[in-house]
PyMOL CGO cylinders between C-alpha atoms (Angstrom):
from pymol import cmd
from pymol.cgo import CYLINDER

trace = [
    CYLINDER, 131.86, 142.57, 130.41, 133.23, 145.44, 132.68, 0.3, 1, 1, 1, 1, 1, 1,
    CYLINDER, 133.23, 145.44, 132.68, 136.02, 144.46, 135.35, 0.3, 1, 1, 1, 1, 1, 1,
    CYLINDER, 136.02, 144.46, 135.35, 135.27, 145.45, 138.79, 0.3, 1, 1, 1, 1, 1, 1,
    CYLINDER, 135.27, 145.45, 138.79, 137.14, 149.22, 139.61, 0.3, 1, 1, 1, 1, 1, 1,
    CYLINDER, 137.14, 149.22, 139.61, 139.76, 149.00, 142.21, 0.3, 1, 1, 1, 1, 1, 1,
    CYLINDER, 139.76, 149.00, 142.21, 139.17, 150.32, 145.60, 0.3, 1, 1, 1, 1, 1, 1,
    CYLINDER, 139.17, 150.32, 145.60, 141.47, 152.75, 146.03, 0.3, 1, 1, 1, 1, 1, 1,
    CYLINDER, 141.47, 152.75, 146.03, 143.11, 152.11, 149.46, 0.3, 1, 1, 1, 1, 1, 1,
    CYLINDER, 143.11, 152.11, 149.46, 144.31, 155.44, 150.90, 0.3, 1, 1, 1, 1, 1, 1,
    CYLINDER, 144.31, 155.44, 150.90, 148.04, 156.35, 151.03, 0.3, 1, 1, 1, 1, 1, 1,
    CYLINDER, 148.04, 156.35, 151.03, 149.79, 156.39, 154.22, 0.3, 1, 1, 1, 1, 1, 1,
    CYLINDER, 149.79, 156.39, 154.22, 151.10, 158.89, 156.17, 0.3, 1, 1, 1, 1, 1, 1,
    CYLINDER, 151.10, 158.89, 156.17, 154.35, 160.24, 155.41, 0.3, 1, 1, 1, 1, 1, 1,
    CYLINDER, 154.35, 160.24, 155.41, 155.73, 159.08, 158.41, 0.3, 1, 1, 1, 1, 1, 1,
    CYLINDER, 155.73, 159.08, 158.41, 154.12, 156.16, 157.76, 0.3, 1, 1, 1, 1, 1, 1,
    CYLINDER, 154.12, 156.16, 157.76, 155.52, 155.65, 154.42, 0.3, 1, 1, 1, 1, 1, 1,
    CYLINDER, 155.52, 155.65, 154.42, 158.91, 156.56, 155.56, 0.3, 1, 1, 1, 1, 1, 1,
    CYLINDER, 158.91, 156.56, 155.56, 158.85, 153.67, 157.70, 0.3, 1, 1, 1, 1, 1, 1,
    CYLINDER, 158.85, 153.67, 157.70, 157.58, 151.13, 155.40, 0.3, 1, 1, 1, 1, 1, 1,
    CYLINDER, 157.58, 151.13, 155.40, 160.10, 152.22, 152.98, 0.3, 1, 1, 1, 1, 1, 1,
    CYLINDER, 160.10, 152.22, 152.98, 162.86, 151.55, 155.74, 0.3, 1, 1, 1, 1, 1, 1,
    CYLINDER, 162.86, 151.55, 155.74, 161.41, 148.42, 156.27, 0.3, 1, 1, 1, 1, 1, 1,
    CYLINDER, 161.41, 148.42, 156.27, 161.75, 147.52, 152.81, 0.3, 1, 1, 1, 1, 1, 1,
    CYLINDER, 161.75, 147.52, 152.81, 165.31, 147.94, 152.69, 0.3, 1, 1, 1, 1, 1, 1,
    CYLINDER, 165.31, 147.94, 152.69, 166.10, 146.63, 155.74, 0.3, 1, 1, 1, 1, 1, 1,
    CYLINDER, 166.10, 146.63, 155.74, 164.72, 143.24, 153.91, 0.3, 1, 1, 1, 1, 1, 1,
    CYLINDER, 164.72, 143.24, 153.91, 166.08, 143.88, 150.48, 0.3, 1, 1, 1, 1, 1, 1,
    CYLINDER, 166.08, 143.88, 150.48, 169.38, 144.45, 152.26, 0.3, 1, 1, 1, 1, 1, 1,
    CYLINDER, 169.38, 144.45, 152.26, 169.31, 141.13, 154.33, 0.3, 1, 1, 1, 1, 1, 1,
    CYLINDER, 169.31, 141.13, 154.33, 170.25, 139.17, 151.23, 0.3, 1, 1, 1, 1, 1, 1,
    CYLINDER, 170.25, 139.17, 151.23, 167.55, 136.67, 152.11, 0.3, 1, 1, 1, 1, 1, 1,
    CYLINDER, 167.55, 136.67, 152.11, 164.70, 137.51, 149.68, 0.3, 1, 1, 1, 1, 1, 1,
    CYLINDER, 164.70, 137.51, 149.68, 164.23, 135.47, 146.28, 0.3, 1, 1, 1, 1, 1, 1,
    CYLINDER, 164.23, 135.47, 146.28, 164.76, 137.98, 142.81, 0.3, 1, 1, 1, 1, 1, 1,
    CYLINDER, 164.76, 137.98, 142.81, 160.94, 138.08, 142.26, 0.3, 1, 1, 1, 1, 1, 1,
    CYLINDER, 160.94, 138.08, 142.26, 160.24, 139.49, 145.82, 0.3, 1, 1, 1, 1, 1, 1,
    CYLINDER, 160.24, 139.49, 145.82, 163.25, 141.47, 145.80, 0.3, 1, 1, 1, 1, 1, 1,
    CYLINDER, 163.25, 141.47, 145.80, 161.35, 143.19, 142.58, 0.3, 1, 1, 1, 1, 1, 1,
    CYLINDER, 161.35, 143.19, 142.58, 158.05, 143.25, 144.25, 0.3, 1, 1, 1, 1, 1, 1,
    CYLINDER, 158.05, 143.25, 144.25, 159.29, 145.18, 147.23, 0.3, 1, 1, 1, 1, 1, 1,
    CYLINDER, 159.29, 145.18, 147.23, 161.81, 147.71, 144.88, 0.3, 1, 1, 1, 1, 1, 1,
    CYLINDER, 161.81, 147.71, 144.88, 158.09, 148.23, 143.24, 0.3, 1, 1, 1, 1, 1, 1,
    CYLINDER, 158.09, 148.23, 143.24, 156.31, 148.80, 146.23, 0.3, 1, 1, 1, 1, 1, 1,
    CYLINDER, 156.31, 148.80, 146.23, 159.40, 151.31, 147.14, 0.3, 1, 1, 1, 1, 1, 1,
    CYLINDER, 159.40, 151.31, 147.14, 159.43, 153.45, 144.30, 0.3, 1, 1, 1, 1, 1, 1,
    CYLINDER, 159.43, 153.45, 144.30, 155.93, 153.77, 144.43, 0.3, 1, 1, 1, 1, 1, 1,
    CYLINDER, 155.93, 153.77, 144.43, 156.06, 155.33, 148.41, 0.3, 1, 1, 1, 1, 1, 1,
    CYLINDER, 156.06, 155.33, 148.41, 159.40, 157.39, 147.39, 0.3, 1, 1, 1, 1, 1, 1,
    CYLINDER, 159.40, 157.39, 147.39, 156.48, 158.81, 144.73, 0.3, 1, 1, 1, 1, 1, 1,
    CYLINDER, 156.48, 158.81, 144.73, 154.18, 159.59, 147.44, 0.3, 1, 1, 1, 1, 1, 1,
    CYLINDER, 154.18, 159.59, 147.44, 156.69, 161.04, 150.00, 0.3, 1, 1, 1, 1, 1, 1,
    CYLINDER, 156.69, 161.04, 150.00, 158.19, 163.46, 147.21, 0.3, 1, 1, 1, 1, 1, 1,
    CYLINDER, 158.19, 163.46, 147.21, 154.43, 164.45, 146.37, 0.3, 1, 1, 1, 1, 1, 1,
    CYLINDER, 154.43, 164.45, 146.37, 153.86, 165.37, 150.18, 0.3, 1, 1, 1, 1, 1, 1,
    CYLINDER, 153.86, 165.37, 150.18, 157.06, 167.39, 150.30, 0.3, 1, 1, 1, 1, 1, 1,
    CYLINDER, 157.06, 167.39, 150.30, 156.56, 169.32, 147.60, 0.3, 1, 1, 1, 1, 1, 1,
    CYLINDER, 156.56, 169.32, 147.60, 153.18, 170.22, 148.43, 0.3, 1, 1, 1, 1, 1, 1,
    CYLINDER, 153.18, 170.22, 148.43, 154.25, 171.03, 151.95, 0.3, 1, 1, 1, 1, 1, 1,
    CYLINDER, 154.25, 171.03, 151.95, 157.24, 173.26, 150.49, 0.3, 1, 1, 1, 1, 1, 1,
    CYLINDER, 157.24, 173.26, 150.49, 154.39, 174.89, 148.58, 0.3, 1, 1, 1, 1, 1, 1,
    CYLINDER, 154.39, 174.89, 148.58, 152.56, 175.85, 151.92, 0.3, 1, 1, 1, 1, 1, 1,
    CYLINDER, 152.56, 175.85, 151.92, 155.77, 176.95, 153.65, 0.3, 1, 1, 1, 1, 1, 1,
    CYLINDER, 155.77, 176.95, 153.65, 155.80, 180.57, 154.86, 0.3, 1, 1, 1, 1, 1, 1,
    CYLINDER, 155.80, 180.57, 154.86, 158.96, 182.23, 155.87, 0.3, 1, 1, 1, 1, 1, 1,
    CYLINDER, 158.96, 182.23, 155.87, 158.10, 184.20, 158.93, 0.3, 1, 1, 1, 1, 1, 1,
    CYLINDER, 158.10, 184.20, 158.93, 160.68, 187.63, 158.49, 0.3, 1, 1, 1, 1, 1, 1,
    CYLINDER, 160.68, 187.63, 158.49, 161.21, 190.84, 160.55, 0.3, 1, 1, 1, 1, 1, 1,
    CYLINDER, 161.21, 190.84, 160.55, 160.57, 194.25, 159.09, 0.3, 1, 1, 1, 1, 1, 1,
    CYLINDER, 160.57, 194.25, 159.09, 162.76, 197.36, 159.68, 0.3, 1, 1, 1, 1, 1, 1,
    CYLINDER, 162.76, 197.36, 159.68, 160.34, 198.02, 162.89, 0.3, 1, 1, 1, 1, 1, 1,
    CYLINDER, 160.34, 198.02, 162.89, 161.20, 194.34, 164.18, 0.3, 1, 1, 1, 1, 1, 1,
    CYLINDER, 161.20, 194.34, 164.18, 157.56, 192.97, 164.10, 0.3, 1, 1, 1, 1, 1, 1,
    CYLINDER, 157.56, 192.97, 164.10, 157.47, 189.70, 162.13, 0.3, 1, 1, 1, 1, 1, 1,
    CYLINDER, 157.47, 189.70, 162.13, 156.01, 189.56, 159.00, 0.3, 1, 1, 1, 1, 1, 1,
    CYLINDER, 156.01, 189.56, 159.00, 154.83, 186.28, 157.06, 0.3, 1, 1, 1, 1, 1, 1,
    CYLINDER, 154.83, 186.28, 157.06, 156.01, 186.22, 153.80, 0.3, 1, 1, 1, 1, 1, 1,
    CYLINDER, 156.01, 186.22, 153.80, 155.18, 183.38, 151.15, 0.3, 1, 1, 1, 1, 1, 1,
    CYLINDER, 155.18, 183.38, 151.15, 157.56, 180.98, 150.61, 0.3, 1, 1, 1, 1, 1, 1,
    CYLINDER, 157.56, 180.98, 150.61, 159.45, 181.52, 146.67, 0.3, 1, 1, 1, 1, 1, 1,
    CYLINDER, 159.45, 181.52, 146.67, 161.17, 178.63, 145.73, 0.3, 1, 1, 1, 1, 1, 1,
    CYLINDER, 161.17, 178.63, 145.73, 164.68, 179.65, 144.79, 0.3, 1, 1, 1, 1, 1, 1,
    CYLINDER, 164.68, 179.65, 144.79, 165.38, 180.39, 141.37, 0.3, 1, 1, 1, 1, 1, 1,
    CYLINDER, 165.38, 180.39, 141.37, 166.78, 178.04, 138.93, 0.3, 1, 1, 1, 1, 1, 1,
    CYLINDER, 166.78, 178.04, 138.93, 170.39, 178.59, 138.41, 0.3, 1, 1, 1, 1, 1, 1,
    CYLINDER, 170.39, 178.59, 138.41, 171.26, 180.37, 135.12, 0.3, 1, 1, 1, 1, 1, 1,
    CYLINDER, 171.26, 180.37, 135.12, 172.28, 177.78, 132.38, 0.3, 1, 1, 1, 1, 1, 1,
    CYLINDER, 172.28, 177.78, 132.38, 175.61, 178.02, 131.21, 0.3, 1, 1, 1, 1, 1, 1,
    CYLINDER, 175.61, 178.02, 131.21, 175.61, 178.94, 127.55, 0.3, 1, 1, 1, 1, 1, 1,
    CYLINDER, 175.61, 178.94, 127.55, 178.58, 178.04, 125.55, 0.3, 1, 1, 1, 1, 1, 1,
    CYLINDER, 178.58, 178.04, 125.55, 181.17, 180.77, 124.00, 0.3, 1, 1, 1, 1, 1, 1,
    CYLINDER, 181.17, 180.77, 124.00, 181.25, 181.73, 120.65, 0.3, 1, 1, 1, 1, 1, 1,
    CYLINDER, 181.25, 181.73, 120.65, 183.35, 180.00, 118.83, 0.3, 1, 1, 1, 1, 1, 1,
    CYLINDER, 183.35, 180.00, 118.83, 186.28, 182.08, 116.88, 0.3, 1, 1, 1, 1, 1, 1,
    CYLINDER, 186.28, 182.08, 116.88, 186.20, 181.75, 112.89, 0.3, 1, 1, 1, 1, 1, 1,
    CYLINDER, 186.20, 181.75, 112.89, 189.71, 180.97, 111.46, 0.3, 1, 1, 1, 1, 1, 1,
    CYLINDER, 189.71, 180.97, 111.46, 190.52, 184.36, 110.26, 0.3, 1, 1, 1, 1, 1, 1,
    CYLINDER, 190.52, 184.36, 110.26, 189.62, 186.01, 113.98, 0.3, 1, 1, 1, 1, 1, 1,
    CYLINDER, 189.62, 186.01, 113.98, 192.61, 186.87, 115.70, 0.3, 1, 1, 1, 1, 1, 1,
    CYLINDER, 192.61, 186.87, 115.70, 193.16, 187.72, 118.93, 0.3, 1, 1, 1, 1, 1, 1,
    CYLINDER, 193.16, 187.72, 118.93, 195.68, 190.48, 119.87, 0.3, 1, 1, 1, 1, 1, 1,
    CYLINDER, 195.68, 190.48, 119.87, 196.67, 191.21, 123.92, 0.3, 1, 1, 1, 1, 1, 1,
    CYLINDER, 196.67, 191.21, 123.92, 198.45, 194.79, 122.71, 0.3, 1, 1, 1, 1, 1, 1,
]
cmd.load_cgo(trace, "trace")
């Protein structure tokens, strides 16, 4: 016996998403909801904060950075995320018998 598939509803907006998530805490913060629906709701907010961060990054992905050449005319240029920052890598660590001499 097969279960019935889902209908997926589709997402919201981001705007719209944004507001239902304020709306959610606006509740969650009134100190009136019972622990299950105070679970329910921190479910049904993490899964929009999902969704939002999706949208942005796609839309950061689709950014262009409109620059002037030397002539002045704009030029589009696609948007490069900025590099990671470099990773600190330890220092070597001194054996017993280095020693370290300032003259």
């Amino acid at each position: 016996m097969s279960t019935p598939a889902k209908k997926a509803t589709p997402e919201p907006s981001f705007e719209a998403a944004m507001d239902r998530l304020e709306a959610i805490v606006d509740q969650m913060e009134s100190g009136k909801m019972v622990l299950e629906e105070l679970i329910v709701r921190y479910e049904e907010g993490m899964k929009l904060v999902k969704s939002c961060q999706e949208r942005l990054a796609s839309a950061e992905q689709r950014i262009e950075i409109i620059t002037r050449n030397h002539a002045g005319k704009p030029v589009v240029q696609p948007f490069e995320a900025a590099a990671e920052p470099p990773r600190l890598t330890p220092a070597p660590k001194e054996s017993e018998n280095d020693e370290v001499r300032l003259f």
